[in-house]
N, C-alpha and C positions, 0 to 999 in steps of 0.2 A: 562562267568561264568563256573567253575568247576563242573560237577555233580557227587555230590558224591558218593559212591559206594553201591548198594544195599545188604541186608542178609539177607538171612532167617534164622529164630530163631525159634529152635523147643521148645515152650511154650506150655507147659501142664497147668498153673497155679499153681505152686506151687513154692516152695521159688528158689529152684536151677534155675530153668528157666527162672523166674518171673529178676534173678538177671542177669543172662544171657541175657537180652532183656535191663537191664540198663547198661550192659557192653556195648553190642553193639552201643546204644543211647551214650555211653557217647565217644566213638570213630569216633562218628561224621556219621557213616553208615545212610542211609535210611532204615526204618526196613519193613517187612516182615514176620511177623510171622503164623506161621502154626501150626494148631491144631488138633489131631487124636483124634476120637472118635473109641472109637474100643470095644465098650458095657461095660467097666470098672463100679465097682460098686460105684465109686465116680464121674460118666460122668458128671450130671446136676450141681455139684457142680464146677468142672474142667472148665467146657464151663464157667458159671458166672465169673472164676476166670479170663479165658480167657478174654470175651467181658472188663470186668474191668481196665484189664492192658494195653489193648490195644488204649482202650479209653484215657486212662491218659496219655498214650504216643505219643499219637495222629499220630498212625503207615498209613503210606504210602499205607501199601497192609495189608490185611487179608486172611488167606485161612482156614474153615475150612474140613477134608477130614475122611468120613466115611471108618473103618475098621472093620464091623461086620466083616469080616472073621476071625478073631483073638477070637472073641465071638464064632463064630460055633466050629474052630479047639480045643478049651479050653483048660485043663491041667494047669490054672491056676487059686487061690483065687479069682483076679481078677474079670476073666471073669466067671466064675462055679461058682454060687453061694452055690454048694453040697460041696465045696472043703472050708473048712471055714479059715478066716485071722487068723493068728496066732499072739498071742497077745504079747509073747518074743520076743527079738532080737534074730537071727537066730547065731548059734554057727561058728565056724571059719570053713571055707571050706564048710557052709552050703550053698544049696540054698533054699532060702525059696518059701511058698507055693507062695507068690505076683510073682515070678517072672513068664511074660509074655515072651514064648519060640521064641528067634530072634525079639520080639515088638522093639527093638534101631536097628539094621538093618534095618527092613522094614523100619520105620519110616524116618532113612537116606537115604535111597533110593528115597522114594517119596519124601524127602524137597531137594534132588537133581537132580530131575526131574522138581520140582519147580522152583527150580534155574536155572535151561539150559534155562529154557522156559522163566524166567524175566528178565535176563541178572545179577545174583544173582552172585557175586563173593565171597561169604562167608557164611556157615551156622554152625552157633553158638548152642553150646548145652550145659545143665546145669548137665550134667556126673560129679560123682562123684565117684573116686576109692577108696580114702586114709581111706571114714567113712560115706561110703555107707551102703546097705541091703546085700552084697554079691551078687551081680547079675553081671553073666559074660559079659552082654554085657553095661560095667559101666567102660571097664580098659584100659587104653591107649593101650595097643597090638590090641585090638578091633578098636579103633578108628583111630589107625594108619593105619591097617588094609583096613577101608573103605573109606580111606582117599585114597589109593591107588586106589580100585576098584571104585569108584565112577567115576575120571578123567579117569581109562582105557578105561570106557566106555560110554564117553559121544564126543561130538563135540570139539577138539585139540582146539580152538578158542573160548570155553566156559569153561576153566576151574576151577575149586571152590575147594575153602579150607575150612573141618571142622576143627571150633575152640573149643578147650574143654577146655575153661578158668579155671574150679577149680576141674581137675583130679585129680591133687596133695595139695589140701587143703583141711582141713578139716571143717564140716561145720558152724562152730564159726567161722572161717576164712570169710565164705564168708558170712555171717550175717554182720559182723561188714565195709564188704567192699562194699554191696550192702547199707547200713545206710549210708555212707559216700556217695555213689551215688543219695540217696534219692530215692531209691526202695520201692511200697509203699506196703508193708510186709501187710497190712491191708486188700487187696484185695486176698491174695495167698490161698489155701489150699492147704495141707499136706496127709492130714486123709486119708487111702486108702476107707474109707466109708462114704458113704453122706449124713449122717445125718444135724441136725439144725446147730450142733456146733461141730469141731472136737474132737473126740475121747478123745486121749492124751492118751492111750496106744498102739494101735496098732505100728509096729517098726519104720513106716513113722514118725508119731507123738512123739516116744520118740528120735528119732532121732532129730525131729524140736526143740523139750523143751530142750532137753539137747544143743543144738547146741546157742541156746538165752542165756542160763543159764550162758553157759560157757563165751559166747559173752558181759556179763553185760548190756545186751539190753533186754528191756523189750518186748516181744511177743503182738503186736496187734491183736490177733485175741483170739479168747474164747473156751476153750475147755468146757467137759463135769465135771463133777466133778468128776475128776478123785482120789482124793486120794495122799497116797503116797505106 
Protein backbone atom coordinates (compact mmCIF):
# COMPACT_ATOMS: atom_id res chain seq x y z
CA UNK A 1 0.00 0.00 0.00
CA UNK A 2 0.79 3.53 -1.16
CA UNK A 3 1.19 6.05 1.81
CA UNK A 4 -0.15 9.06 0.89
CA UNK A 5 1.59 12.29 1.19
CA UNK A 6 1.36 14.30 4.39
CA UNK A 7 0.37 18.64 4.70
CA UNK A 8 0.47 20.90 6.87
CA UNK A 9 -2.31 23.43 6.75
CA UNK A 10 -2.11 26.69 8.35
CA UNK A 11 -5.76 26.79 9.85
CA UNK A 12 -6.56 29.76 11.83
CA UNK A 13 -10.54 28.89 11.79
CA UNK A 14 -11.87 30.83 9.52
CA UNK A 15 -13.38 30.38 6.10
CA UNK A 16 -10.25 30.84 3.79
CA UNK A 17 -8.38 28.23 5.74
CA UNK A 18 -11.11 26.19 7.08
CA UNK A 19 -11.44 25.76 2.86
CA UNK A 20 -7.96 25.29 2.49
CA UNK A 21 -7.96 22.20 4.83
CA UNK A 22 -10.95 20.79 2.43
CA UNK A 23 -8.88 21.33 -0.59
CA UNK A 24 -6.19 19.53 0.95
CA UNK A 25 -8.78 16.47 2.34
CA UNK A 26 -10.09 16.38 -0.98
CA UNK A 27 -6.74 15.75 -2.85
CA UNK A 28 -6.34 12.67 -1.06
CA UNK A 29 -3.22 14.37 1.41
CA UNK A 30 -3.01 13.14 5.22
CA UNK A 31 -3.63 16.34 6.94
CA UNK A 32 -1.81 18.22 9.58
CA UNK A 33 -2.98 21.12 10.57
CA UNK A 34 -1.35 23.89 12.68
CA UNK A 35 -2.49 26.50 14.74
CA UNK A 36 -0.90 29.94 16.12
CA UNK A 37 -2.02 31.43 18.98
CA UNK A 38 -0.18 34.73 19.15
CA UNK A 39 -2.62 36.79 21.91
CA UNK A 40 -5.05 37.84 18.95
CA UNK A 41 -8.29 39.42 20.10
CA UNK A 42 -10.44 36.56 18.57
CA UNK A 43 -7.92 33.61 20.13
CA UNK A 44 -10.72 31.51 22.25
CA UNK A 45 -12.91 31.93 19.56
CA UNK A 46 -10.16 30.80 16.69
CA UNK A 47 -8.95 27.70 18.87
CA UNK A 48 -12.91 26.32 19.00
CA UNK A 49 -12.90 27.04 15.43
CA UNK A 50 -9.69 25.17 15.21
CA UNK A 51 -10.66 21.88 17.56
CA UNK A 52 -14.01 21.88 15.45
CA UNK A 53 -12.64 21.49 12.06
CA UNK A 54 -10.21 19.33 12.88
CA UNK A 55 -12.49 17.07 14.53
CA UNK A 56 -14.83 16.75 11.49
CA UNK A 57 -11.98 16.03 9.46
CA UNK A 58 -10.81 13.49 11.58
CA UNK A 59 -6.94 15.14 10.78
CA UNK A 60 -4.05 12.70 11.28
CA UNK A 61 -1.78 15.24 13.34
CA UNK A 62 -2.61 18.42 15.21
CA UNK A 63 -0.15 21.02 16.36
CA UNK A 64 -1.07 23.82 18.36
CA UNK A 65 1.94 26.63 18.72
CA UNK A 66 2.08 29.60 21.08
CA UNK A 67 3.31 33.12 19.61
CA UNK A 68 2.92 35.69 22.59
CA UNK A 69 5.95 37.30 21.03
CA UNK A 70 3.86 38.90 18.28
CA UNK A 71 1.51 40.08 21.48
CA UNK A 72 4.67 41.66 23.35
CA UNK A 73 6.31 43.15 19.85
CA UNK A 74 2.35 44.84 19.08
CA UNK A 75 1.78 47.56 16.39
CA UNK A 76 -1.10 45.83 15.76
CA UNK A 77 -5.43 45.99 16.46
CA UNK A 78 -4.99 42.72 16.76
CA UNK A 79 -2.76 42.19 19.31
CA UNK A 80 -2.93 46.09 21.19
CA UNK A 81 -5.88 46.30 22.44
CA UNK A 82 -5.21 50.59 22.65
CA UNK A 83 -4.95 50.29 18.93
CA UNK A 84 -8.84 49.94 18.22
CA UNK A 85 -10.34 47.56 14.91
CA UNK A 86 -11.50 49.70 12.38
CA UNK A 87 -14.79 49.13 11.36
CA UNK A 88 -14.39 50.38 7.26
CA UNK A 89 -12.72 48.42 4.56
CA UNK A 90 -9.39 49.86 4.45
CA UNK A 91 -8.97 52.25 1.17
CA UNK A 92 -6.56 50.94 -1.78
CA UNK A 93 -2.90 50.81 -0.99
CA UNK A 94 -3.97 50.99 2.76
CA UNK A 95 -2.86 48.89 5.37
CA UNK A 96 -4.98 48.56 7.89
CA UNK A 97 -4.70 48.62 11.59
CA UNK A 98 -5.51 44.21 11.86
CA UNK A 99 -2.48 43.80 10.04
CA UNK A 100 -0.05 41.77 12.14
CA UNK A 101 3.78 43.09 11.02
CA UNK A 102 5.51 39.62 9.05
CA UNK A 103 2.47 37.30 11.28
CA UNK A 104 2.30 34.87 7.39
CA UNK A 105 6.05 34.67 7.43
CA UNK A 106 6.67 33.52 10.89
CA UNK A 107 3.83 31.43 10.76
CA UNK A 108 5.41 29.74 7.34
CA UNK A 109 8.42 29.37 8.75
CA UNK A 110 7.22 27.35 11.65
CA UNK A 111 4.63 25.04 9.61
CA UNK A 112 7.90 24.52 7.60
CA UNK A 113 9.88 23.52 10.37
CA UNK A 114 6.82 21.30 11.05
CA UNK A 115 6.98 19.90 7.90
CA UNK A 116 11.03 18.81 7.83
CA UNK A 117 10.37 17.34 11.06
CA UNK A 118 6.90 15.07 9.91
CA UNK A 119 8.12 14.31 6.59
CA UNK A 120 5.34 17.04 5.50
CA UNK A 121 5.72 17.50 1.69
CA UNK A 122 3.01 20.29 1.36
CA UNK A 123 1.85 23.28 3.29
CA UNK A 124 -1.42 24.77 2.20
CA UNK A 125 -2.61 28.22 3.00
CA UNK A 126 -5.88 30.15 2.74
CA UNK A 127 -4.01 33.63 1.31
CA UNK A 128 -5.99 35.72 -0.29
CA UNK A 129 -4.57 38.65 -2.85
CA UNK A 130 -7.37 39.35 -5.41
CA UNK A 131 -10.22 40.66 -2.29
CA UNK A 132 -8.37 40.44 0.64
CA UNK A 133 -7.76 43.34 3.86
CA UNK A 134 -4.72 44.76 1.85
CA UNK A 135 -2.18 43.00 3.80
CA UNK A 136 1.30 42.52 2.30
CA UNK A 137 2.10 39.44 3.32
CA UNK A 138 -1.52 38.04 1.29
CA UNK A 139 0.37 38.28 -2.49
CA UNK A 140 1.75 35.86 -4.44
CA UNK A 141 5.31 37.74 -4.76
CA UNK A 142 5.37 36.90 -1.01
CA UNK A 143 4.54 33.54 -1.31
CA UNK A 144 6.72 32.84 -4.01
CA UNK A 145 9.07 34.44 -2.09
CA UNK A 146 8.94 31.97 0.85
CA UNK A 147 8.39 29.32 -1.32
CA UNK A 148 12.07 29.86 -2.19
CA UNK A 149 13.53 30.60 1.26
CA UNK A 150 11.80 27.88 3.07
CA UNK A 151 13.58 24.87 0.71
CA UNK A 152 17.13 27.08 0.74
CA UNK A 153 17.04 26.34 4.01
CA UNK A 154 16.06 23.19 4.98
CA UNK A 155 17.53 19.39 4.36
CA UNK A 156 17.82 18.91 0.07
CA UNK A 157 16.02 15.55 0.83
CA UNK A 158 13.09 17.29 2.77
CA UNK A 159 11.83 19.47 0.36
CA UNK A 160 7.96 21.15 0.65
CA UNK A 161 5.95 23.16 -1.49
CA UNK A 162 3.57 26.03 -0.20
CA UNK A 163 0.20 25.91 -1.88
CA UNK A 164 -1.82 28.99 -2.07
CA UNK A 165 -5.07 27.59 -3.68
CA UNK A 166 -7.27 31.00 -3.85
CA UNK A 167 -4.45 33.97 -4.32
CA UNK A 168 -6.28 34.59 -7.38
CA UNK A 169 -9.83 34.23 -6.45
CA UNK A 170 -12.08 36.10 -5.06
CA UNK A 171 -13.96 35.16 -2.08
CA UNK A 172 -17.48 34.26 -3.51
CA UNK A 173 -15.24 32.03 -5.46
CA UNK A 174 -14.07 30.18 -2.80
CA UNK A 175 -17.34 30.06 -0.80
CA UNK A 176 -19.07 28.35 -3.46
CA UNK A 177 -15.94 25.93 -4.06
CA UNK A 178 -15.41 25.01 -0.56
CA UNK A 179 -19.96 24.23 -0.45
CA UNK A 180 -19.06 21.97 -3.34
CA UNK A 181 -16.34 20.34 -1.04
CA UNK A 182 -18.70 20.17 1.86
CA UNK A 183 -16.62 22.69 4.15
CA UNK A 184 -18.55 22.89 7.08
CA UNK A 185 -18.69 26.94 7.07
CA UNK A 186 -20.85 26.36 10.32
CA UNK A 187 -17.79 25.84 12.65
CA UNK A 188 -15.46 28.80 11.01
CA UNK A 189 -15.05 32.37 12.48
CA UNK A 190 -14.22 35.51 10.66
CA UNK A 191 -14.84 38.36 13.34
CA UNK A 192 -11.41 39.75 14.04
CA UNK A 193 -13.34 39.96 17.71
CA UNK A 194 -14.57 37.35 20.00
CA UNK A 195 -17.49 38.10 21.07
CA UNK A 196 -20.92 35.40 21.46
CA UNK A 197 -21.66 35.92 17.81
CA UNK A 198 -19.56 37.67 15.00
CA UNK A 199 -19.71 41.21 14.43
CA UNK A 200 -20.65 41.62 10.79
CA UNK A 201 -18.92 44.80 10.54
CA UNK A 202 -15.57 44.84 11.26
CA UNK A 203 -13.65 44.36 7.44
CA UNK A 204 -12.97 40.49 8.18
CA UNK A 205 -16.88 40.15 8.59
CA UNK A 206 -18.05 42.40 5.64
CA UNK A 207 -15.65 40.82 3.62
CA UNK A 208 -17.26 37.19 4.86
CA UNK A 209 -21.18 38.68 4.21
CA UNK A 210 -20.33 40.05 1.11
CA UNK A 211 -18.34 37.08 -0.20
CA UNK A 212 -21.96 34.55 0.67
CA UNK A 213 -23.95 37.25 -0.72
CA UNK A 214 -22.39 37.37 -3.87
CA UNK A 215 -21.90 33.36 -3.66
CA UNK A 216 -26.02 32.93 -3.43
CA UNK A 217 -25.18 30.64 -0.31
CA UNK A 218 -26.50 31.27 2.73
CA UNK A 219 -24.04 32.14 5.76
CA UNK A 220 -24.23 29.45 8.72
CA UNK A 221 -23.12 31.11 11.27
CA UNK A 222 -24.96 34.31 13.21
CA UNK A 223 -23.88 37.67 13.33
CA UNK A 224 -24.81 40.48 15.69
CA UNK A 225 -27.54 42.74 14.57
CA UNK A 226 -25.81 44.53 12.48
CA UNK A 227 -28.15 46.62 10.42
CA UNK A 228 -27.46 47.88 7.05
Amino acid sequence: MIMKNLAVILLSGGMDSATALGIAASKGYRLAPIHFDYGQRNRLKERQAFDNLTKFYNTEKTLVVPMDFLKIIGGSALTDESIPVQQRMPSENEIPSTYVPFRNGIMLSLAAAYAEIIGAKAIFTGFVEEDSSGYPDCREIFVDAMNKAVNLGRRPESSVEIIAPFLHLRKSEIVQLGTKLGVPYQFTWSCYLGGKKQCGKCPACRLRRKAFAESGIEDPVEYFDIGE
